[in-house]
C-alpha positions as CSV (number, residue, x, y, z in Angstrom):
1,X,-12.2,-3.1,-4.7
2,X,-8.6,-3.3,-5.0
3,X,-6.3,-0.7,-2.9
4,X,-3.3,0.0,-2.9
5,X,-1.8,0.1,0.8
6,X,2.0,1.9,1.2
7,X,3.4,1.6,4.5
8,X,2.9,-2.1,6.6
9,X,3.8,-0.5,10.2
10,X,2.2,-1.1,13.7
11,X,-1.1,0.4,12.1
12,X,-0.7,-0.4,8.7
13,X,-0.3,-3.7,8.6
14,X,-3.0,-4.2,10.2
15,X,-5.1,-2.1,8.4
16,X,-4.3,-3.6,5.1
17,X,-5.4,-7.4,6.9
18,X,-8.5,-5.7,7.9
19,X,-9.2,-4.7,4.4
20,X,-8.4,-8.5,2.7
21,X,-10.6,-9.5,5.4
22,X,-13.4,-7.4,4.3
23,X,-13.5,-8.7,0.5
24,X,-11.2,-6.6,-0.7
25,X,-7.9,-7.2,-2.7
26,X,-4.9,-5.5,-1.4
27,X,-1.7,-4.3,-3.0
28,X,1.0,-4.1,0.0
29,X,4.2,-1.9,-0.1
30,X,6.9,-1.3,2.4
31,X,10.7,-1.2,2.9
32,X,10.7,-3.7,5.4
33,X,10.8,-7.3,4.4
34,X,9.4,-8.6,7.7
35,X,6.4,-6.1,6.9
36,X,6.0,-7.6,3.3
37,X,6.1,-11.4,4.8
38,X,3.4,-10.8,7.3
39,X,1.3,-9.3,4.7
40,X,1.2,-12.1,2.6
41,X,0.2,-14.0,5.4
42,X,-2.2,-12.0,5.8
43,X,-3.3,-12.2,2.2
44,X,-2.4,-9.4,0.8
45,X,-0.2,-9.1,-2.7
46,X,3.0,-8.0,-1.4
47,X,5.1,-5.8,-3.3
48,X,9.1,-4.4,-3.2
49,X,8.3,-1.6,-5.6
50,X,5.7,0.6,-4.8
51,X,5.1,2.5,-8.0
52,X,4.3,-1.1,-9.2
53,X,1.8,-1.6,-6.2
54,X,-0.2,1.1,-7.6
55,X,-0.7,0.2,-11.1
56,X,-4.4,-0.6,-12.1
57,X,-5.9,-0.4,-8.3
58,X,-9.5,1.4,-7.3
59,X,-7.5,3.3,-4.3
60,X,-4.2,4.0,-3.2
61,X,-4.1,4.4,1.0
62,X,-0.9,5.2,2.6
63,X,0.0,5.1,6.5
64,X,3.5,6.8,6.8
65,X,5.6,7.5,9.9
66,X,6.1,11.1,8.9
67,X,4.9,14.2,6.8
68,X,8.6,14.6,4.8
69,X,7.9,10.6,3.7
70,X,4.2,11.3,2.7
71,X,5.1,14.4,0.7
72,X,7.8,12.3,-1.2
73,X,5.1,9.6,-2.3
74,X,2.4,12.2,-3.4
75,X,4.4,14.6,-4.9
76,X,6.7,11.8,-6.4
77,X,6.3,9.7,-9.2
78,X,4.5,6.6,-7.3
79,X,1.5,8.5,-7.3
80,X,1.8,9.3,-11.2
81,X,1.7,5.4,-11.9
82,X,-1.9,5.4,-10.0
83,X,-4.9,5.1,-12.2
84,X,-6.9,8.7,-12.4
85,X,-9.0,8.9,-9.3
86,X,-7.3,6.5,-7.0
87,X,-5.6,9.3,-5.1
C-alpha cells in the first residue's frame, strides 16, 4: 500500500518507519527539515510539499500537533490533491 504520512513528530516519525517497515511505501511530509532527513533514513519518500505527497497514494494518515493545523489540511486544498477514497 502506499500512504501518505503528514506530520514526522515525536510519534509520527515513527509511525511512518513502522509502516516502510511493514511492506509499505511511504510518502513523508513535514515543515521540519531534520524531520524529512530522518525519514529518508528511515525509507520513506520525503517530501517539502505536501499536496505533492498525496498525489496517487492508497491512504493519506496525518499526526498533527493541534486541531486548528488538522482542520487546515482537511478542509484545505492538500486533501483535494488525494486520490478519491484515500481520506
Amino acid at each position: 500500500m502506499k500512504i501518505a504520512f503528514i506530520g514526522l513528530g515525536n510519534m509520527g516519525g515513527g509511525m511512518a518507519a513502522n509502516l516502510v517497515k511493514a511492506g509499505h511505501e511511504v510518502n513523508a511530509f513535514d515543515l521540519s527539515e531534520a524531520a524529512l532527513a530522518q525519514a529518508r533514513e528511515n525509507g520513506c519518500a520525503p517530501f517539502t510539499d505536501a499536496k505533492q505527497a498525496v498525489q496517487g497514494v492508497d491512504a493519506v494518515v496525518t499526526m498533527l500537533p493541534n486541531g486548528k493545523i488538522v482542520d487546515g489540511v482537511y478542509s484545505g486544498d492538500v486533501v483535494g490533491q488525494a486520490p478519491a477514497g484515500a481520506i
